[in-house]
C-alpha positions in Angstrom: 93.5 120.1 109.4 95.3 119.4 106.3 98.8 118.4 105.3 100.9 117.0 102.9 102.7 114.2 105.0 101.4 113.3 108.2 103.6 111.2 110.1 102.0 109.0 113.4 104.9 108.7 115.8 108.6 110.8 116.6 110.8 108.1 117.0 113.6 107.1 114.7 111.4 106.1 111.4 109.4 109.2 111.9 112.4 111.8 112.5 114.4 110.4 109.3 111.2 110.1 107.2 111.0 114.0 107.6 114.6 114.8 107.8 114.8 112.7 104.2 112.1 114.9 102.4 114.0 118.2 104.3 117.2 117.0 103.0 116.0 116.7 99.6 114.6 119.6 99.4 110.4 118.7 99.8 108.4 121.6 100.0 105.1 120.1 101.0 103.7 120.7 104.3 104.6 117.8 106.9 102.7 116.9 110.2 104.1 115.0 113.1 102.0 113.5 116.0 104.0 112.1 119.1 101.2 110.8 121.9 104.5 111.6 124.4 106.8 115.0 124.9 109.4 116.6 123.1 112.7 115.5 124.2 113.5 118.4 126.2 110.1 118.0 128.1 111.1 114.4 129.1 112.5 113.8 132.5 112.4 110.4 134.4 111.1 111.3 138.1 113.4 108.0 138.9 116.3 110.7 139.1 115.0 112.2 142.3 112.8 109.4 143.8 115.3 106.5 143.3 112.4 104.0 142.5 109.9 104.0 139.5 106.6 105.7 140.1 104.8 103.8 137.1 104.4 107.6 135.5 100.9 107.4 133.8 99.4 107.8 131.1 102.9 106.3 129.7 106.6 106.2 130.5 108.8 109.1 129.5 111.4 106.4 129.0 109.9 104.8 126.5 107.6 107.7 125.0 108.1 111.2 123.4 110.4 112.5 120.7 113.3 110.1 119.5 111.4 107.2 121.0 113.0 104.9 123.7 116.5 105.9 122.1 116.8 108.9 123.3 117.1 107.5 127.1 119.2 104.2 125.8 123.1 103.9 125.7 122.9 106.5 122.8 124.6 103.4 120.7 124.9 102.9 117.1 126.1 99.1 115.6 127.8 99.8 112.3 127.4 96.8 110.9 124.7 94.9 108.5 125.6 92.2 110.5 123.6 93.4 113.5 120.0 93.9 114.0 117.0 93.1 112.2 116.2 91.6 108.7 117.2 95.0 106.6 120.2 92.7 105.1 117.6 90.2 104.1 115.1 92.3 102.5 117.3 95.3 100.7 120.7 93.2 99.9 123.6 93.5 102.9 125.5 95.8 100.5 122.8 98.5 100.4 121.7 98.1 104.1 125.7 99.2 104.8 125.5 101.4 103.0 122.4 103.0 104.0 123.7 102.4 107.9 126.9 104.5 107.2 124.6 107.1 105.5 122.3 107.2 108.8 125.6 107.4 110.7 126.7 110.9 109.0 123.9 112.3 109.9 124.1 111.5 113.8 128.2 112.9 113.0 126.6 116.1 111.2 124.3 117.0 114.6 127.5 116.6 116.6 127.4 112.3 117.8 131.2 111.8 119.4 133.3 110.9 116.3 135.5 108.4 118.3 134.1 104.7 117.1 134.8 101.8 119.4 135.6 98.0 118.7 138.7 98.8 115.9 141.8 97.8 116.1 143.2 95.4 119.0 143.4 93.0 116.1 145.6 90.4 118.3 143.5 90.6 121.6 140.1 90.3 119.2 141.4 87.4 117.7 142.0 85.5 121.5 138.3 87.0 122.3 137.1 84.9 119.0 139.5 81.9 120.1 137.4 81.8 123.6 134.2 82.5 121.7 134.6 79.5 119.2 135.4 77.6 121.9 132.4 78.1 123.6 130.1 77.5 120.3 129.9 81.0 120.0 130.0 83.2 117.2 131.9 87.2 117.9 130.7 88.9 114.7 132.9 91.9 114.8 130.9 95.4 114.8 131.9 98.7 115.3 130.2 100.6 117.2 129.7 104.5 118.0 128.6 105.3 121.4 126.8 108.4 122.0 125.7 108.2 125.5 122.6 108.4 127.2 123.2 112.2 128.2 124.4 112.9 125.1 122.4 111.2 123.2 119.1 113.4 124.2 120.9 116.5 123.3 122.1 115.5 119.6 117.9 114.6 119.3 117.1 118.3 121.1 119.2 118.9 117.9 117.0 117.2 115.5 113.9 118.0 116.9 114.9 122.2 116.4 115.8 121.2 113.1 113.1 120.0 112.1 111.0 122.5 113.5 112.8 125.6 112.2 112.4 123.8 108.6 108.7 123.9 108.7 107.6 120.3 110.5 104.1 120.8 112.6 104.7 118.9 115.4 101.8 118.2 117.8 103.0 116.7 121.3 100.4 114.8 123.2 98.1 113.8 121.3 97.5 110.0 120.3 96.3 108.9 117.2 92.8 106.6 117.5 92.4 105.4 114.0 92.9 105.6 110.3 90.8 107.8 108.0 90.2 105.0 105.0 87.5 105.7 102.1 87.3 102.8 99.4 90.2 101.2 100.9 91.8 104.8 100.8 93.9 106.3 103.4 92.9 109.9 104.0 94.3 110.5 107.0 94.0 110.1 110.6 91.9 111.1 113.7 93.9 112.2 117.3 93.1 113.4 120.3 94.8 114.5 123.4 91.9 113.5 126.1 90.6 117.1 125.4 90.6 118.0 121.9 90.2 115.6 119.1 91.1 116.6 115.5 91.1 114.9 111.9 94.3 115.6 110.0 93.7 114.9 105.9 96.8 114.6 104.1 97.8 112.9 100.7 100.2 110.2 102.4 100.1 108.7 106.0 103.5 107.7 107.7 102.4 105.1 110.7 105.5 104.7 112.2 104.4 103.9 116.0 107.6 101.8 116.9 107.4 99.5 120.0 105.6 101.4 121.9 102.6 101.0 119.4 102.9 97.6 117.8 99.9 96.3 119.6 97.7 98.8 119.0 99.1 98.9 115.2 98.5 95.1 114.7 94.3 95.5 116.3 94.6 98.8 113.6 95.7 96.2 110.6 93.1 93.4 112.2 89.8 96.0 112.1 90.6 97.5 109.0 91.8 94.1 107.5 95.2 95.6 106.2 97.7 93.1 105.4 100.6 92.3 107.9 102.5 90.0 109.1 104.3 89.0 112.6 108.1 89.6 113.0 110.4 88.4 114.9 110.2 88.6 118.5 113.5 89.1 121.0 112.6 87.4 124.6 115.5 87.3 127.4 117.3 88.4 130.3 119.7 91.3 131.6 122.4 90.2 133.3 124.9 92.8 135.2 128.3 91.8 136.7 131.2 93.3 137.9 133.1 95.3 135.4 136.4 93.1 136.4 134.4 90.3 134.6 134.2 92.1 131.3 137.5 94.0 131.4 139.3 92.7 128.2 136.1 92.8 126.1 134.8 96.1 127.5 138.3 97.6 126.5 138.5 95.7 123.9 135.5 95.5 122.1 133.3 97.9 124.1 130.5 95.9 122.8 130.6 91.7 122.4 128.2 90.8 119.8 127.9 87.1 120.5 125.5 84.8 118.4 124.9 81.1 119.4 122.4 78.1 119.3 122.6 76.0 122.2 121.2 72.7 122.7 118.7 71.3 123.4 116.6 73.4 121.5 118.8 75.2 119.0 117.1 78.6 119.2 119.0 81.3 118.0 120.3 83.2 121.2 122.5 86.2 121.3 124.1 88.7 123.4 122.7 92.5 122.5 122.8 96.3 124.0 126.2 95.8 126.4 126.5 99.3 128.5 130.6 99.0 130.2 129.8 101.0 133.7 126.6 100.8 132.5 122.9 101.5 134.7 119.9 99.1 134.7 117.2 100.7 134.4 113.1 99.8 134.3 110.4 100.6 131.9 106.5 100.4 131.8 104.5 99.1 129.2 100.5 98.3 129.3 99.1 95.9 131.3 101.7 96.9 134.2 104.5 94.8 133.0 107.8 96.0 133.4 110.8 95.1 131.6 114.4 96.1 131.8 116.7 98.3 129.8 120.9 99.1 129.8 121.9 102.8 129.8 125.7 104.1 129.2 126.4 107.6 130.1 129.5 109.1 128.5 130.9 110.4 131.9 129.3 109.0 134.7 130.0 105.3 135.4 129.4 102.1 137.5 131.3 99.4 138.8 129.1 97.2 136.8 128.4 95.9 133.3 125.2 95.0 131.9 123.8 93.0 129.0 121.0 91.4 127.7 120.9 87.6 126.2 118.1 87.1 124.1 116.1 84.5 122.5 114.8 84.9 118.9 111.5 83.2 117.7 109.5 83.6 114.5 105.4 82.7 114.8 103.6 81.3 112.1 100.0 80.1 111.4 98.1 79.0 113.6 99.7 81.0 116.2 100.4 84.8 115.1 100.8 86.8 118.1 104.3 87.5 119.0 103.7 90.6 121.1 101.0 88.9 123.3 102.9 85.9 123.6 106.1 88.4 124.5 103.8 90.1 126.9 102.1 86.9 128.7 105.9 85.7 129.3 107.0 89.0 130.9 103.7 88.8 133.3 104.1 85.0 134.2 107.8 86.1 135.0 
């Protein structure tokens, strides 16, 4: 098979790297290969069963068109001053600007307009007083929230989009290796346990998200490809009664809380806070299971959840963040 663009995972990178070349106008012929379901096909058996079955061969939670947003909160954090090291590496001027950009397009396929955390300026400022005196940092960030529900459908959205503008998409099948001559990327060989096919195309996208970082980093290892480690996000979720978060639930909706407590001094911060919010479990290899928040736009809980995490960069001689994130989780 042959392509243009052939893009190795349907989660967020993926779906904007098509939608960008749509929205400017590329004609060339664009290939998308998701090892999980479209987004309409995926449904958590959790719903009936109350417990996790450990759904083989992956979690529908984490896997599958839109990646493991789709069955998140459904929230976006408007500000450079949350997330990962895009500020660092682009200028914090043109990673706001590129965030608000991102933003219109989740308004255009129909994300709740309504954006939380503004205003309130007096009861903020007692929120920072408290924080401050706790050795806390509140770095203020608006935030739009979706919705787990709603979040799938605006996705659905995307995903007919994208099809309806010409974007192969081939559900199921999970990509093996890298087609390389002279050093060359020429594409990339899948399979779905059944049939296995070799997609040429001019440029390959690998954008295999979380669910695929280990088996990107062996991928850069074998074919000695450049890369290097990022940062990995260890912690806990906690979950208390709503009550305890009333003020900055109402507030805030979000508290995005940065700190670096002794002894250590690690960098430790609150992240992903889901008011009436649902703890939920996901599966990853080696049958570890970790925990995620959702936030559904209508139904609630008497409970809020929140995860506090620790940040830590690896360096030589010790590279392997996601093993090391992995062994933790098991000995846990």
């Amino acid at each position: 098979m042959n392509a243009d663009v052939v893009i190795i995972g349907a989660g967020p990178a993926g779906i904007f790297t098509a939608l960008e070349m749509i929205k400017k106008g590329s004609r060339q012929k664009i290939i998308m290969v998701e090892k999980g379901q479209a987004v309409e096909n995926r449904h958590c058996p959790k719903d009936k069963t109350k417990k996790c079955v450990n759904c083989k061969p992956y979690c529908h939670i984490t896997t599958g068109f839109s990646g493991a947003g789709a069955f998140s909160d459904g929230k976006l954090s408007l500000s450079y001053e949350v997330g990962g090291d895009l500020p660092t590496l682009i200028t914090p001027e043109l990673a706001q600007e590129t965030i608000n950009y991102a933003d219109q397009i989740y308004l255009d396929f129909g994300a709740d307009e309504h954006i939380e955390g503004l205003g309130n300026d007096e009861e903020r400022k007692e929120i920072r007083k408290h924080a401050i005196q706790a050795g806390l940092k509140l770095v203020d960030c608006p935030i739009r929230h979706m919705g787990t529900e709603k979040a799938q459908g605006i996705y659905y959205a995307i995903e007919k989009y994208l099809q309806e503008h010409g974007v192969e998409m081939y559900f199921g099948y999970e990509c093996s290796n890298l087609i390389l001559e002279n050093d060359v990327c020429k594409g990339v060989s899948v399979s779905n346990g059944k049939v296995d096919m070799e997609i040429y195309a001019k440029h390959t996208v690998v954008a295999t998200g979380r669910r695929g970082a280990d088996w990107l980093e062996k991928l850069c290892a074998e074919h000695n490809i450049a890369h290097a480690p990022g940062t990995v996000d260890i912690g806990v979720r906690v979950e208390v009664r709503n009550e305890v978060m009333e003020t900055v639930n109402r507030v805030l909706y979000e508290s995005k809380l940065v700190g670096y407590p002794r002894p250590f001094k690690n960098k430790v911060r609150t992240f992903c806070q889901n008011p009436g919010g649902f703890v939920s479990q996901e599966n990853y290899d080696n049958n570890l299971a970790v925990v995620n928040g959702h936030s559904y736009k209508e139904k609630k809980s008497d409970n809020t959840n929140l995860s506090i995490l620790c940040s830590h960069n690896f360096s030589v001689p010790f590279n392997q963040p996601i093993a090391y994130a992995q062994k933790v989780g098991e000995l846990t």
